[in-house]
C-alpha positions in Angstrom: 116.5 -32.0 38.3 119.6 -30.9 36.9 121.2 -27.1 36.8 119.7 -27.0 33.5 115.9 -27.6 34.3 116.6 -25.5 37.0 117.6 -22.3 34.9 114.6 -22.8 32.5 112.1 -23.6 35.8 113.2 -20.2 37.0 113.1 -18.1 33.4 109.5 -19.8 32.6 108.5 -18.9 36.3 109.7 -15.4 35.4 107.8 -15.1 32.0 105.1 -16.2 33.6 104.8 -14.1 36.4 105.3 -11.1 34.4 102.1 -12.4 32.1 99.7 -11.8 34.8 101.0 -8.5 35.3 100.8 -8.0 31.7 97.7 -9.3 31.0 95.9 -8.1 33.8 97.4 -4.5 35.4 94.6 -2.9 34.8 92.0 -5.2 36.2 89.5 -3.1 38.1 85.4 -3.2 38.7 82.4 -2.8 37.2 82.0 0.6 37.3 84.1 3.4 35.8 84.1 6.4 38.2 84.5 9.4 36.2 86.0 12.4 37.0 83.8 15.8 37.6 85.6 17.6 34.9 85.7 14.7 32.3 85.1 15.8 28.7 81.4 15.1 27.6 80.3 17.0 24.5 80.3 13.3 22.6 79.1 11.4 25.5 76.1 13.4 25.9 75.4 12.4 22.7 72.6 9.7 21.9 73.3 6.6 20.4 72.4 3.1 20.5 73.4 0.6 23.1 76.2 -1.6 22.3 77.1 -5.1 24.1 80.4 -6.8 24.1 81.0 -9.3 20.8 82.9 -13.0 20.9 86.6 -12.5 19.9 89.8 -14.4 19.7 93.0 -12.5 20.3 96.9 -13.6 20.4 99.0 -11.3 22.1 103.0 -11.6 21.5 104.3 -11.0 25.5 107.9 -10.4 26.2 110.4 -9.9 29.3 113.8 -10.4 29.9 114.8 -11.6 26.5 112.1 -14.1 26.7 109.0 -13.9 25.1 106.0 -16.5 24.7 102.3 -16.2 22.9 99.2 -15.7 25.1 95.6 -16.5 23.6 93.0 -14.7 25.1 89.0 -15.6 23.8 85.9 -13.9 24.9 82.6 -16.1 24.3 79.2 -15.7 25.1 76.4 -18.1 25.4 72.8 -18.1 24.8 71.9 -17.3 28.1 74.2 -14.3 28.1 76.7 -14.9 30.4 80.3 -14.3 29.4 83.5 -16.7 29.8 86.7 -14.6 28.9 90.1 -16.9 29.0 93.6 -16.5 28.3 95.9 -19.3 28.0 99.7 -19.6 27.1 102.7 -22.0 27.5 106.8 -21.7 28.0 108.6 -25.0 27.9 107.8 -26.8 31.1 105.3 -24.6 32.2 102.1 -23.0 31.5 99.4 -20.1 32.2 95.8 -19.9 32.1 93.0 -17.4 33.6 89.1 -17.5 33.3 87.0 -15.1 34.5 83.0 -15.8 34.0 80.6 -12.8 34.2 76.7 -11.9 32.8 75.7 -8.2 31.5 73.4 -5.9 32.9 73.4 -3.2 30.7 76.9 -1.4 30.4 77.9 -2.8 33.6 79.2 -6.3 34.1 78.6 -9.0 37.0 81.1 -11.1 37.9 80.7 -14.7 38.9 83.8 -16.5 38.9 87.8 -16.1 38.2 90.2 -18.8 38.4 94.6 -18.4 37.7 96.5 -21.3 37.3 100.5 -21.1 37.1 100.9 -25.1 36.0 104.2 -27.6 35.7 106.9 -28.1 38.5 105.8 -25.1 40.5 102.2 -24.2 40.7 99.9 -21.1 41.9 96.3 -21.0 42.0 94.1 -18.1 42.6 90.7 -17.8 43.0 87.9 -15.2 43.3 84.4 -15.9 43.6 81.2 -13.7 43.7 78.2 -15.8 45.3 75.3 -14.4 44.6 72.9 -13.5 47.5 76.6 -13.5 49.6 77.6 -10.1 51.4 81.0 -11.1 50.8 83.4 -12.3 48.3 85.8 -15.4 48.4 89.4 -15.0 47.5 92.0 -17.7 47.3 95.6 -16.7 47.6 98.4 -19.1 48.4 96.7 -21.5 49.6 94.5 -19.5 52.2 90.6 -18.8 51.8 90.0 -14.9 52.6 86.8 -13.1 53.2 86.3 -9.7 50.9 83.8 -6.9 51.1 81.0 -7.2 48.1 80.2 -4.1 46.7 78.2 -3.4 43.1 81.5 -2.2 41.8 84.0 -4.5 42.4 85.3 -7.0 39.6 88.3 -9.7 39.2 92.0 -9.0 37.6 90.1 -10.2 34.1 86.9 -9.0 33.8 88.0 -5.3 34.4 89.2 -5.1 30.8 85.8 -6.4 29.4 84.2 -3.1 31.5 86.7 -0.7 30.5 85.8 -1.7 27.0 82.0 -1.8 27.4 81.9 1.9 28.8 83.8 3.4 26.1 81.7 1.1 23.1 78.8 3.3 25.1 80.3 6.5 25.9 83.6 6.9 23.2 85.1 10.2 25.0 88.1 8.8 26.7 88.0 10.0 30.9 90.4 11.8 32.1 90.9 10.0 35.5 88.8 6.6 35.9 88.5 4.5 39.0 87.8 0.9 39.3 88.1 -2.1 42.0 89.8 -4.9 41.5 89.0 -8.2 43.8 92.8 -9.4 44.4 94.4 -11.9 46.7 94.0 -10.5 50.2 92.0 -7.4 49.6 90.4 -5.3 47.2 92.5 -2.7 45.6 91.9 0.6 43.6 93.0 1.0 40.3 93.1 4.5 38.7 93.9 5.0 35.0 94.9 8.3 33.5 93.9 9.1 29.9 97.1 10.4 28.5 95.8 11.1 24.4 95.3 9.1 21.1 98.4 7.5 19.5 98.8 5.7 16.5 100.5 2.4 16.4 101.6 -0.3 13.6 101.0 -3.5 14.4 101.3 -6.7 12.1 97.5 -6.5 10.8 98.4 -3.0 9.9 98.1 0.8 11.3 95.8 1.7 14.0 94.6 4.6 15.9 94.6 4.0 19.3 93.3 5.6 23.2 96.6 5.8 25.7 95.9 5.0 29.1 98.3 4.7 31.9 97.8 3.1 35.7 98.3 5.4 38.5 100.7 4.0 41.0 101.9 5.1 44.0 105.1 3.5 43.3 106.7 6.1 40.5 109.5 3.8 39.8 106.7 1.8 38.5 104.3 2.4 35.0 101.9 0.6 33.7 100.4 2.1 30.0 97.7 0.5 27.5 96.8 1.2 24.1 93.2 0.1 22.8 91.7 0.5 19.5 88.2 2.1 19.2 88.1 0.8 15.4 88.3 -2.9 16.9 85.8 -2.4 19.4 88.3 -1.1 21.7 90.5 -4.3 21.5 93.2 -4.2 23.9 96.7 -3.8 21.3 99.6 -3.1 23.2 100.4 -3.0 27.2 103.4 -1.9 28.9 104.8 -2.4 32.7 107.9 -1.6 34.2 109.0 -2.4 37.7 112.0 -2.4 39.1 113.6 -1.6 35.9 112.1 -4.4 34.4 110.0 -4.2 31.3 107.0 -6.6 30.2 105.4 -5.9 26.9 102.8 -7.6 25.2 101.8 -6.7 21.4 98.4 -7.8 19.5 99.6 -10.0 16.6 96.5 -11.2 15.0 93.0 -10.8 16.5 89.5 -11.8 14.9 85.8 -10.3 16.1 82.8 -12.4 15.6 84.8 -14.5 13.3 86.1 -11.2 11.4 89.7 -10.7 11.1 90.9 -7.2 12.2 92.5 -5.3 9.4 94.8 -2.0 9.7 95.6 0.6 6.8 98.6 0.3 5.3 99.9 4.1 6.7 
């Protein structure tokens, strides 16, 4: 391998790594824990239930002067369960994640989640919730390990799809929400901060937009998302910074139930 395949090896490796922290920082569980003093005049509100819909999303990610396209899809089958992937590619190397989960209600249930990191270096992580199990089974480099099971507890992917089911059935944005997230060698807690309604352009247009942001204890680190309630709450921009390093990714073009997403022009 020459000096060359070397450098790119190590930037793809880079871009890569950052992609699971961009796709995924705010994976969590299956139930939002609300805060006691959490806004609820519109919540209280009645109003029909409403499930998660099949979309295709490409999302333009970008670190260190490198940047590469991720494609993340969310199917469902007859049945009802879910299969929500994400897939991109950088020169010798490439990404993918899927997570598999059914719907009970406005909660979800995972099953399965699988990462691969593929070329001349690969990672592989797994997480798997066998039902009738007390326990959940996480692969992390290389080594099986043995995780409490709870009713809350969900995998780096499937966190998003819950984050967008509550709010498609209760629209007031939380102040403080807590969720669980099934992760390598343990299972962490993720709290995200509702920090107020922004509007953003993106290429299919203007959109109004929730703000959330991660809670870390780190505070040389941030993590923020944007999500569009017009789009069925449609994840459309995420940012992270650690270490001085930022990791963006931006929705470019996005389709729901076969519908393209559309913006206003202002």
């Amino acid at each position: 391998m020459t000096v060359t395949d070397i450098t790119i090896l190590r930037q793809a490796k880079a871009l890569l790594g950052c992609l699971l922290v961009a796709a995924g920082f705010l994976m969590g569980s299956a139930q939002a824990q609300e805060a006691e003093n959490a806004p609820t005049q519109h919540g209280a509100l009645e109003h029909e239930h409403r499930t998660l819909t099949p979309y295709d999303a490409v999302y333009k990610t970008s670190t260190s002067g490198l940047s590469i396209k991720l494609r993340r899809s969310l199917s469902l089958d007859d049945n009802g369960d879910c299969r929500l992937t994400s897939e991109g590619k950088l020169l010798v190397a490439g990404i993918s994640e899927v997570s598999v989960f059914t719907l009970e209600g406005d909660l979800i249930q995972p099953r399965s989640y699988v990462y691969q990191l593929s070329g001349p270096v690969s990672r592989r992580r797994e997480v798997h919730f066998d039902e009738g199990s007390s326990i959940i089974r996480s692969l992390y480099k290389k080594e099986w390990y043995e995780l409490p099971k709870t009713g809350d507890t969900l995998d780096r992917m499937s966190q998003q799809e819950q984050l967008r089911l509550s709010l498609l059935n209760d629209p007031t944005p939380k102040e403080d929400m807590l969720f669980h997230v099934a992760d390598g060698r343990r299972v962490k807690e993720y709290r995200l901060v509702y920090k107020g309604e922004e509007r953003l352009e993106t290429p299919m247009g203007w959109i109004d937009t929730l703000h959330f942001e991660r809670d870390h204890d780190d505070p040389e680190r941030t993590s923020g998302v944007w999500i569009a309630p017009e789009w069925d709450y449609l994840m459309v921009r995420t940012v992270h910074i650690d270490d001085g390093k930022t990791t963006e990714a931006d929705l470019i073009s996005a389709s729901i139930a076969g519908t393209a997403v559309a913006g206003s022009s202002s």
